[in-house]
PyMOL Python script that loads the backbone (N, CA, C, O; Angstrom):
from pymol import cmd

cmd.read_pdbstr("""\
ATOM      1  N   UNK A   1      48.176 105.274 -40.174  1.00  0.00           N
ATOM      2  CA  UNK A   1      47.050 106.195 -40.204  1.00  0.00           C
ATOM      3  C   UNK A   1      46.132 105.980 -39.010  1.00  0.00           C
ATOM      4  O   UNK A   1      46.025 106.876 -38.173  1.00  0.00           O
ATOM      5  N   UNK A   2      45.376 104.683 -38.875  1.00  0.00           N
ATOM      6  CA  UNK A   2      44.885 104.945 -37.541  1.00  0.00           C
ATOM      7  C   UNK A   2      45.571 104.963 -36.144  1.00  0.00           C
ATOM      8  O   UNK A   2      44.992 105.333 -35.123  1.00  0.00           O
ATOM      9  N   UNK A   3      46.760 104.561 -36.188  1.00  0.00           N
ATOM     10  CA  UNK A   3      47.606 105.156 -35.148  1.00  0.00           C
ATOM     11  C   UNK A   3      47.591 106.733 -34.797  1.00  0.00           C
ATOM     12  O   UNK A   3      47.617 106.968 -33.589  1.00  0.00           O
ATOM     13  N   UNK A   4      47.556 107.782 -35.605  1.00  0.00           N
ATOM     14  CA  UNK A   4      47.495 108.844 -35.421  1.00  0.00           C
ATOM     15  C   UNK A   4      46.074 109.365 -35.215  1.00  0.00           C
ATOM     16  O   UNK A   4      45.788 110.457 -34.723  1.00  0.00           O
ATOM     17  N   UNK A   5      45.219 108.436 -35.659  1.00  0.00           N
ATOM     18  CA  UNK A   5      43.666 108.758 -35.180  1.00  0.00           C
ATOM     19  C   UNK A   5      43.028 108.054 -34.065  1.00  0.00           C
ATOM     20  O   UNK A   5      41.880 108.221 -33.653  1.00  0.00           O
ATOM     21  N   UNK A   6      44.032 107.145 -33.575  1.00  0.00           N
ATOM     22  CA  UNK A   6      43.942 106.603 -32.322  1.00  0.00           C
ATOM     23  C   UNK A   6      44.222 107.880 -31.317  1.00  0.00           C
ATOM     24  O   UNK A   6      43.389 108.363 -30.551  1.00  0.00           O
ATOM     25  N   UNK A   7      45.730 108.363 -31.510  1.00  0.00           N
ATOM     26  CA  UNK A   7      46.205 109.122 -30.708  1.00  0.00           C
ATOM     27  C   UNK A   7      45.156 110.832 -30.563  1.00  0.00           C
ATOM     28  O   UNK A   7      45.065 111.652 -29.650  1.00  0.00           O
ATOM     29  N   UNK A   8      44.573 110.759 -31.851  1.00  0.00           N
ATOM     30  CA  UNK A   8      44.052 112.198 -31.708  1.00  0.00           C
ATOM     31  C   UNK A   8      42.971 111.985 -30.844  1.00  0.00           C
ATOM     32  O   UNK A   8      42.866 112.931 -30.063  1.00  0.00           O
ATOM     33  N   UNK A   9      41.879 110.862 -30.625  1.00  0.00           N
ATOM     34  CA  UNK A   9      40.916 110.353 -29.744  1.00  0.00           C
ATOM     35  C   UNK A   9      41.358 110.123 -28.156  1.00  0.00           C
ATOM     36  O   UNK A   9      40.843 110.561 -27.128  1.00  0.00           O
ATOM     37  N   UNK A  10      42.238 109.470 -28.311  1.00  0.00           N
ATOM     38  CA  UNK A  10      42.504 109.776 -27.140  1.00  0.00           C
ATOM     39  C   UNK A  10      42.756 111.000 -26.185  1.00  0.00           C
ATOM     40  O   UNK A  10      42.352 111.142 -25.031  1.00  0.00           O
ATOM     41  N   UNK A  11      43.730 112.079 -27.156  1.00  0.00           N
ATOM     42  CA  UNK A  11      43.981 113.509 -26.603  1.00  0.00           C
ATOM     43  C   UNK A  11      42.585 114.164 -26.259  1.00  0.00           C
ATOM     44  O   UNK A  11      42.401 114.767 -25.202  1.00  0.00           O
ATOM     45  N   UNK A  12      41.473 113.980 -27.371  1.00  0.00           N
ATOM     46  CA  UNK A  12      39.851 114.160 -27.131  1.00  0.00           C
ATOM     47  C   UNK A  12      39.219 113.464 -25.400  1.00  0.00           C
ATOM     48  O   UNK A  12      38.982 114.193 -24.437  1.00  0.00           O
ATOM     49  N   UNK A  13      39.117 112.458 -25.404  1.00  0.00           N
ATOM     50  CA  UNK A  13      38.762 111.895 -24.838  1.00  0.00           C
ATOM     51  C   UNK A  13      39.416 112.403 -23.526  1.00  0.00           C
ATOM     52  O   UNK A  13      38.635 112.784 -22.654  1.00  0.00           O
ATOM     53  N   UNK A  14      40.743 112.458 -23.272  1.00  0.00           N
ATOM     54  CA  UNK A  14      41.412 112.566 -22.189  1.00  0.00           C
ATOM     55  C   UNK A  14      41.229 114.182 -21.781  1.00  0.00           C
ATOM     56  O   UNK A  14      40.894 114.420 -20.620  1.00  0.00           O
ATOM     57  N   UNK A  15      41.435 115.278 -22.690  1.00  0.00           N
ATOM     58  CA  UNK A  15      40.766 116.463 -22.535  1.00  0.00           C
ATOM     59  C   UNK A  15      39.316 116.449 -21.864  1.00  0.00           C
ATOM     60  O   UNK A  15      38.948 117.253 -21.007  1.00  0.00           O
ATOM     61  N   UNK A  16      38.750 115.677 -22.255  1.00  0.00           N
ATOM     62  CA  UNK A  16      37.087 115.819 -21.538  1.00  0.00           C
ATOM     63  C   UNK A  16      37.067 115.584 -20.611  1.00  0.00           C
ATOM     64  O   UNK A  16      36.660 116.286 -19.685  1.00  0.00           O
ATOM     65  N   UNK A  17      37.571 114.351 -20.557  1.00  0.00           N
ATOM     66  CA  UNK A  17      37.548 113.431 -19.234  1.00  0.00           C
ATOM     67  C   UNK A  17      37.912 114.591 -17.706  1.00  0.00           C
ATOM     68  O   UNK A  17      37.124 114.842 -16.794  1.00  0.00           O
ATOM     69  N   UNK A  18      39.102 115.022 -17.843  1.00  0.00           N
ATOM     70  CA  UNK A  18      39.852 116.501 -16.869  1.00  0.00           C
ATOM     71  C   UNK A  18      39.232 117.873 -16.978  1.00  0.00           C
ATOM     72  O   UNK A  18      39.639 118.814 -16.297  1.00  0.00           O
ATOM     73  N   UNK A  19      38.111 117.986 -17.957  1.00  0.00           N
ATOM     74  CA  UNK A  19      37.301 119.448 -17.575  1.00  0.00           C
ATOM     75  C   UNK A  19      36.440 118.974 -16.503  1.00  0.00           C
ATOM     76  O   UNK A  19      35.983 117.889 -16.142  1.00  0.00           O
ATOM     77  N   UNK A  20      36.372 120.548 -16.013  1.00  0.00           N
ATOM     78  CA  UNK A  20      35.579 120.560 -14.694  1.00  0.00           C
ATOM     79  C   UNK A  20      34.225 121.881 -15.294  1.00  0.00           C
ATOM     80  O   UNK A  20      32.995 121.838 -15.268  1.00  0.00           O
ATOM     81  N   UNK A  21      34.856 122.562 -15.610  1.00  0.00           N
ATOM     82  CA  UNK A  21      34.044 123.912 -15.930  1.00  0.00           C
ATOM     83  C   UNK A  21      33.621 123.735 -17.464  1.00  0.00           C
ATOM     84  O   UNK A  21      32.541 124.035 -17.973  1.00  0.00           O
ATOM     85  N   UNK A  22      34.710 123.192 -18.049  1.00  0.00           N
ATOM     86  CA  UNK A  22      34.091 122.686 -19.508  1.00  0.00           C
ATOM     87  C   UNK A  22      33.178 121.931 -19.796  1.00  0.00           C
ATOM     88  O   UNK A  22      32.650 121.701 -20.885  1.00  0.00           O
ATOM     89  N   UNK A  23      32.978 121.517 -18.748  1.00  0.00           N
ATOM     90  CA  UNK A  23      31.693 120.140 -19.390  1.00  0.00           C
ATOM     91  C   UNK A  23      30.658 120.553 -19.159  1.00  0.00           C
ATOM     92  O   UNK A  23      29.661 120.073 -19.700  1.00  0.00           O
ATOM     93  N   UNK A  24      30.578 121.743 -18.131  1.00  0.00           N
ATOM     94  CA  UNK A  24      29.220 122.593 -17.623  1.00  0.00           C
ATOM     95  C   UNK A  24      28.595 123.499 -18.725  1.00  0.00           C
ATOM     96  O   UNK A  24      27.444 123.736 -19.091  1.00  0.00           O
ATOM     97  N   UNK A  25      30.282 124.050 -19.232  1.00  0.00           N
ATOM     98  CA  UNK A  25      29.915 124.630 -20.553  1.00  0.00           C
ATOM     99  C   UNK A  25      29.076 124.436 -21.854  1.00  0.00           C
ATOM    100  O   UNK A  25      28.194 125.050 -22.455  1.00  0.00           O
ATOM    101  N   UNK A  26      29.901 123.090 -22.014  1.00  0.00           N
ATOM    102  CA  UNK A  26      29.744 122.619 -22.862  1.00  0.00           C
ATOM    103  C   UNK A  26      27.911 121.807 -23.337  1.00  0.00           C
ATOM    104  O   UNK A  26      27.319 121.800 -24.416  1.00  0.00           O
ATOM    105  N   UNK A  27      27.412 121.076 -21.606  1.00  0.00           N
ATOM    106  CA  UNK A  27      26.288 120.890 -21.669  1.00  0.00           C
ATOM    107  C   UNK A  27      25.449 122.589 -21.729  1.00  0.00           C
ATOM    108  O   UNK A  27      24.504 122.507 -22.513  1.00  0.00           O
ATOM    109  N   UNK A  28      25.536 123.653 -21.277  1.00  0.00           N
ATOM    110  CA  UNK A  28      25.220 124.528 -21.947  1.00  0.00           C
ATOM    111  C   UNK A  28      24.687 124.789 -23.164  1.00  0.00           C
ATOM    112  O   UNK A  28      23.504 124.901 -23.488  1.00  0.00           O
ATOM    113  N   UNK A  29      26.125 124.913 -24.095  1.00  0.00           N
ATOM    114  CA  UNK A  29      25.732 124.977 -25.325  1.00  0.00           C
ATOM    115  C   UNK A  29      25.082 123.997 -25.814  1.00  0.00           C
ATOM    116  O   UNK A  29      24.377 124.284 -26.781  1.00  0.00           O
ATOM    117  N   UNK A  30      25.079 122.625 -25.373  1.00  0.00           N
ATOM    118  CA  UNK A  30      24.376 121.695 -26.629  1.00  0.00           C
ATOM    119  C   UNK A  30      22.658 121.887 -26.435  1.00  0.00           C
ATOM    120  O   UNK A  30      21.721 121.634 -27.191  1.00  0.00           O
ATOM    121  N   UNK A  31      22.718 122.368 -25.264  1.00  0.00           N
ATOM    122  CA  UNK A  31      20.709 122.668 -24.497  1.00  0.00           C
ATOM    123  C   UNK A  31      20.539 123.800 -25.287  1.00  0.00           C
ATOM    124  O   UNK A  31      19.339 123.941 -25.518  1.00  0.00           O
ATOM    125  N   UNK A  32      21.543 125.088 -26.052  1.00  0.00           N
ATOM    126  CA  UNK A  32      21.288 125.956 -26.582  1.00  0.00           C
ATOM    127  C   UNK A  32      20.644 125.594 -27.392  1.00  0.00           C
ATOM    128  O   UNK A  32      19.416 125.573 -27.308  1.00  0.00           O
ATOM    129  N   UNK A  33      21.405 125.154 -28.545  1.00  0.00           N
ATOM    130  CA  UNK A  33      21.734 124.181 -29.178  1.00  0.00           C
ATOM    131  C   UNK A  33      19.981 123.619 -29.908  1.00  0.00           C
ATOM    132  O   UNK A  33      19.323 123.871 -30.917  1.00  0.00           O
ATOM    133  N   UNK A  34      19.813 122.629 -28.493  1.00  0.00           N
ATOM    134  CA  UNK A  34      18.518 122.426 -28.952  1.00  0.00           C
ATOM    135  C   UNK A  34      17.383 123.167 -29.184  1.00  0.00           C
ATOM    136  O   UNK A  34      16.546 123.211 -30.085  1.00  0.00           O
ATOM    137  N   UNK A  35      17.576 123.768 -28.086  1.00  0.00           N
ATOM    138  CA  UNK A  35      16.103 124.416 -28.061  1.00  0.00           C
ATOM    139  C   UNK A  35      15.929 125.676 -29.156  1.00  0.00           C
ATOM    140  O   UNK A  35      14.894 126.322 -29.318  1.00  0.00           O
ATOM    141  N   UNK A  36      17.029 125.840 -29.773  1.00  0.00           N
ATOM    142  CA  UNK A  36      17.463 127.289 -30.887  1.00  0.00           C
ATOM    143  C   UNK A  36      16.486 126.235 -32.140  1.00  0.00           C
ATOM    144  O   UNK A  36      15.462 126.495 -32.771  1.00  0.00           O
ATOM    145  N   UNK A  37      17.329 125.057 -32.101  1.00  0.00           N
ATOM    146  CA  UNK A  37      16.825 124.286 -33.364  1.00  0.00           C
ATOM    147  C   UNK A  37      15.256 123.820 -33.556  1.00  0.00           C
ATOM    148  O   UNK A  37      14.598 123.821 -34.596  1.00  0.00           O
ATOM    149  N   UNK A  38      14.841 123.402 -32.168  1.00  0.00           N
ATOM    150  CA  UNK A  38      13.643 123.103 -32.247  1.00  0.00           C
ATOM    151  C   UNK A  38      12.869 124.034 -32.184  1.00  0.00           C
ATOM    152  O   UNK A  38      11.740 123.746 -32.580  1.00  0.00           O
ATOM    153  N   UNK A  39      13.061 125.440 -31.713  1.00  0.00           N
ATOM    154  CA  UNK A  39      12.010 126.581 -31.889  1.00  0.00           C
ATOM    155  C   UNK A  39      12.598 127.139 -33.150  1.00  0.00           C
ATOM    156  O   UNK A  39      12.364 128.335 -32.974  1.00  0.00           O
ATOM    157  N   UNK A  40      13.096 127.072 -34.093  1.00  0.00           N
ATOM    158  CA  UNK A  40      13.150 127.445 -35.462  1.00  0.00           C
ATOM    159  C   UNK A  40      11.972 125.786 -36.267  1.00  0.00           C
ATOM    160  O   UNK A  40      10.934 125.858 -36.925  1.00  0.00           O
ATOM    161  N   UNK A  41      12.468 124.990 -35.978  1.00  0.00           N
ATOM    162  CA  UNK A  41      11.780 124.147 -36.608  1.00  0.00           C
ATOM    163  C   UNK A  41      10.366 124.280 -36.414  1.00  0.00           C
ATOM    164  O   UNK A  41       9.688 123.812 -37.328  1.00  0.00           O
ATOM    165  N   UNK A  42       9.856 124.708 -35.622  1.00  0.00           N
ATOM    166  CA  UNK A  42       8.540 124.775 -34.681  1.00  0.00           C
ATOM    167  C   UNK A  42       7.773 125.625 -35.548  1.00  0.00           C
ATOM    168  O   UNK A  42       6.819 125.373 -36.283  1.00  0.00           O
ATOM    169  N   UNK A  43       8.601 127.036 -35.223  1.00  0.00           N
ATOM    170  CA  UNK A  43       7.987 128.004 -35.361  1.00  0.00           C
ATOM    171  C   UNK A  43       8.234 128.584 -37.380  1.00  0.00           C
ATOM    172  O   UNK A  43       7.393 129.208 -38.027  1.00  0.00           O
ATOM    173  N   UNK A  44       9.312 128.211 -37.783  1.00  0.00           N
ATOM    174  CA  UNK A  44       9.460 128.673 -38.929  1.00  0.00           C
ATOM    175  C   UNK A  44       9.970 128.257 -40.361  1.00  0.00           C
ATOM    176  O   UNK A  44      10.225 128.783 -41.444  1.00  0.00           O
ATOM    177  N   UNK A  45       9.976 126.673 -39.593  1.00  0.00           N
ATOM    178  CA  UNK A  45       9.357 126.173 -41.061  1.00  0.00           C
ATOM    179  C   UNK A  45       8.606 124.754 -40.613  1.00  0.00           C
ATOM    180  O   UNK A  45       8.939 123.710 -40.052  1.00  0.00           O
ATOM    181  N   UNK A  46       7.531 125.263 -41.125  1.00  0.00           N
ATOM    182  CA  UNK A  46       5.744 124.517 -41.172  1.00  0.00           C
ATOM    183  C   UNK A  46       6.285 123.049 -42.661  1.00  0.00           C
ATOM    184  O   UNK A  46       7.190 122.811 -43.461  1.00  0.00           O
ATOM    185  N   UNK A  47       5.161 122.577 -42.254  1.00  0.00           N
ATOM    186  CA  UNK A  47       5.323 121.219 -43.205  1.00  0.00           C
ATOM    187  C   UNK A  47       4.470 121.445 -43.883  1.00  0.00           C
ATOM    188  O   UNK A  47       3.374 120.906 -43.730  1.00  0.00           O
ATOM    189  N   UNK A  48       4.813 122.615 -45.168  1.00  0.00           N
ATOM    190  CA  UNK A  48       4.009 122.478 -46.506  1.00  0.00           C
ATOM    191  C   UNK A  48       3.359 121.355 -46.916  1.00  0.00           C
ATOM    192  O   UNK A  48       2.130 121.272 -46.911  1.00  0.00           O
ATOM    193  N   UNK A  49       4.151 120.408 -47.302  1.00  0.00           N
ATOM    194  CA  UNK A  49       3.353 119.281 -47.768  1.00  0.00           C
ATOM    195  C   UNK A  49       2.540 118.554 -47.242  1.00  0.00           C
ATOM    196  O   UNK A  49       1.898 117.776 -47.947  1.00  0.00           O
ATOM    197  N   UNK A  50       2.315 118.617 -45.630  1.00  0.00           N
ATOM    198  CA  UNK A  50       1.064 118.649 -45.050  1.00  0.00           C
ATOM    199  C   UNK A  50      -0.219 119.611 -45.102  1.00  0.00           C
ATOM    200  O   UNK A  50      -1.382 119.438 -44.736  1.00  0.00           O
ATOM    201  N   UNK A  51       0.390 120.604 -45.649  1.00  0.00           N
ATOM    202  CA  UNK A  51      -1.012 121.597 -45.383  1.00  0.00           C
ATOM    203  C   UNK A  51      -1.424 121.517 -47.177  1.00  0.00           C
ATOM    204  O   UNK A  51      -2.567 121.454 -47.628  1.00  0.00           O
ATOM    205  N   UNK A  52      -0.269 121.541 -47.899  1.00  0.00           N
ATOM    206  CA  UNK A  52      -1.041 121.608 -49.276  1.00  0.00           C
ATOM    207  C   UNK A  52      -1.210 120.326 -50.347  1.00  0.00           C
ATOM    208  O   UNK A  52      -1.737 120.403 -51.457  1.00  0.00           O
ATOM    209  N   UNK A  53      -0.609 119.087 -49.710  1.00  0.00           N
ATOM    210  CA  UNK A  53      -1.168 117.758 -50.486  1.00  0.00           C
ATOM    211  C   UNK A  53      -2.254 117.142 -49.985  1.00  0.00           C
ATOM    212  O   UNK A  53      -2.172 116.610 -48.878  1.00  0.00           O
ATOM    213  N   UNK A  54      -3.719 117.104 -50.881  1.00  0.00           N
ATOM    214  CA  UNK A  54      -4.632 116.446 -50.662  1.00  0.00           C
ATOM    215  C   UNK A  54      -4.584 115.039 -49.804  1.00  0.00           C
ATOM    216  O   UNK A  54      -3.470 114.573 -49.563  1.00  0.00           O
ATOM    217  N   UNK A  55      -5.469 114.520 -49.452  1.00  0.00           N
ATOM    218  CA  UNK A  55      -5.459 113.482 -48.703  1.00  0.00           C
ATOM    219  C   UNK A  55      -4.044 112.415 -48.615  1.00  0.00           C
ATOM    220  O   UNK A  55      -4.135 111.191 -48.521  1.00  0.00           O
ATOM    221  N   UNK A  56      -2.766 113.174 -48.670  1.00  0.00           N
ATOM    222  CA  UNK A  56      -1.807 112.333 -47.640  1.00  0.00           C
ATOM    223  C   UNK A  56      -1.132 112.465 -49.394  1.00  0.00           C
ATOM    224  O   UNK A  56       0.098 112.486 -49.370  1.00  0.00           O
ATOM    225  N   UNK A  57      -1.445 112.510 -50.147  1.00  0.00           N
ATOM    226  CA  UNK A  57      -1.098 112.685 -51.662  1.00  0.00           C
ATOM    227  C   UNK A  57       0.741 113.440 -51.875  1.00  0.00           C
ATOM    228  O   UNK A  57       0.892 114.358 -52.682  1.00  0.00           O
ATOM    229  N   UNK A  58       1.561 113.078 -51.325  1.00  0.00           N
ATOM    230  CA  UNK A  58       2.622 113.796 -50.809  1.00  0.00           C
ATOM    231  C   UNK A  58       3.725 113.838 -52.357  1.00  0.00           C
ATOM    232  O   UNK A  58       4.396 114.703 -52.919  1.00  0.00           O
ATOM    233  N   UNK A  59       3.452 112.529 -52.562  1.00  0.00           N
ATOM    234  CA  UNK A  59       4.401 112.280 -54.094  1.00  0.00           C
ATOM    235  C   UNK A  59       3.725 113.093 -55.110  1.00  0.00           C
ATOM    236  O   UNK A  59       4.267 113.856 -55.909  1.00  0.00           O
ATOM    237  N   UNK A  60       2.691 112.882 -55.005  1.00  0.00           N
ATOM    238  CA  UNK A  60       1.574 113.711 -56.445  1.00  0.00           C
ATOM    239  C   UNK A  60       2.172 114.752 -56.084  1.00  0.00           C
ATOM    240  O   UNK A  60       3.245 114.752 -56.688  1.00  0.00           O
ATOM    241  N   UNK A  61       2.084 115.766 -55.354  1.00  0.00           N
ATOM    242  CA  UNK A  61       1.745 117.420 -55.001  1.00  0.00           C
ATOM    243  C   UNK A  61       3.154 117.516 -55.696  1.00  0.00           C
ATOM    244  O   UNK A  61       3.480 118.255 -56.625  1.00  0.00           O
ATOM    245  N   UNK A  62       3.953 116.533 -54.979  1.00  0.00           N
ATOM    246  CA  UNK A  62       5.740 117.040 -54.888  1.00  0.00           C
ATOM    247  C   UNK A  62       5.732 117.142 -57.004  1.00  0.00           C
ATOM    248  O   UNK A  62       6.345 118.015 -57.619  1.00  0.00           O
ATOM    249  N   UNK A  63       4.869 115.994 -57.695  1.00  0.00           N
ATOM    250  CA  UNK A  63       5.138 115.388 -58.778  1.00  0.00           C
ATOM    251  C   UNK A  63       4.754 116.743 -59.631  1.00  0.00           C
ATOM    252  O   UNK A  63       5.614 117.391 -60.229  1.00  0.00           O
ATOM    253  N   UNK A  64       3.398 117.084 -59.614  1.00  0.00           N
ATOM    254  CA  UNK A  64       2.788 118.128 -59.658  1.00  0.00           C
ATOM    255  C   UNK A  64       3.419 119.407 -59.696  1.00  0.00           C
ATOM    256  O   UNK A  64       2.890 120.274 -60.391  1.00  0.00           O
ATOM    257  N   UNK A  65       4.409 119.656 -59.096  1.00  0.00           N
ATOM    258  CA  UNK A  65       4.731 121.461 -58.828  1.00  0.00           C
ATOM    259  C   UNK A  65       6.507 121.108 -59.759  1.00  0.00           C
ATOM    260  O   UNK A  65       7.201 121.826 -60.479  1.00  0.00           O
ATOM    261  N   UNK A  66       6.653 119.815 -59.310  1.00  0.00           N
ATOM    262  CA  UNK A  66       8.000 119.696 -60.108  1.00  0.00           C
ATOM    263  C   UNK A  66       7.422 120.008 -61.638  1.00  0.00           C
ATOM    264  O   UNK A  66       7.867 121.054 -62.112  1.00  0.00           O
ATOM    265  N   UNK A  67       6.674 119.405 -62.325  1.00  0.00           N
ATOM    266  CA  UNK A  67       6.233 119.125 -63.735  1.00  0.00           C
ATOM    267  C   UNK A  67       5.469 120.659 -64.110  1.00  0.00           C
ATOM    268  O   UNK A  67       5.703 121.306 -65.131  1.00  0.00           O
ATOM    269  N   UNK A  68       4.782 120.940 -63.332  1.00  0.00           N
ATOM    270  CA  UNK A  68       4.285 122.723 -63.471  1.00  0.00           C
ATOM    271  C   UNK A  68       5.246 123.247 -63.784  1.00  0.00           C
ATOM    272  O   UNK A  68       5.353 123.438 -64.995  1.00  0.00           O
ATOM    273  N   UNK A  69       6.298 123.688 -62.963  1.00  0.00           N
ATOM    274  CA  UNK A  69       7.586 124.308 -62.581  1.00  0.00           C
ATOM    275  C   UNK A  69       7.867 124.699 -63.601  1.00  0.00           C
ATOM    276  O   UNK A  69       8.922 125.315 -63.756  1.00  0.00           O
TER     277      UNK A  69
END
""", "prot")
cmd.dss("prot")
cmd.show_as("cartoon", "prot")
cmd.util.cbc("prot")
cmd.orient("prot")
């Protein structure tokens, strides 16, 4: 078994290693990548439990809306 997961890492590895245009690509997408994730995180989802647990009160609020619920 890890013989064959040796060999599949390597085919990985050795594929990367010989792109020229792929790796340009590839850093591409992962900068997409980020900046997609961090302007969703940013912009569209806010840290409720900062804006609506009293003084830092994070377990209560969470304890609170579970037990309301």
């Amino acid at each position: 078994m890890t013989d064959i997961l040796y060999k599949v890492y390597r085919f990985y590895v050795d594929g990367f290693r010989s792109m020229t245009v792929g790796r340009v690509l590839w850093t591409v997408i992962l900068i997409k990548l980020a900046v997609i994730f961090l302007v969703l995180k940013l912009f569209f989802f806010p840290d409720v439990l900062k804006q609506k647990a009293e003084d830092g009160d994070r377990a209560g609020y969470v304890a609170r809306e579970l037990i309301e619920r």
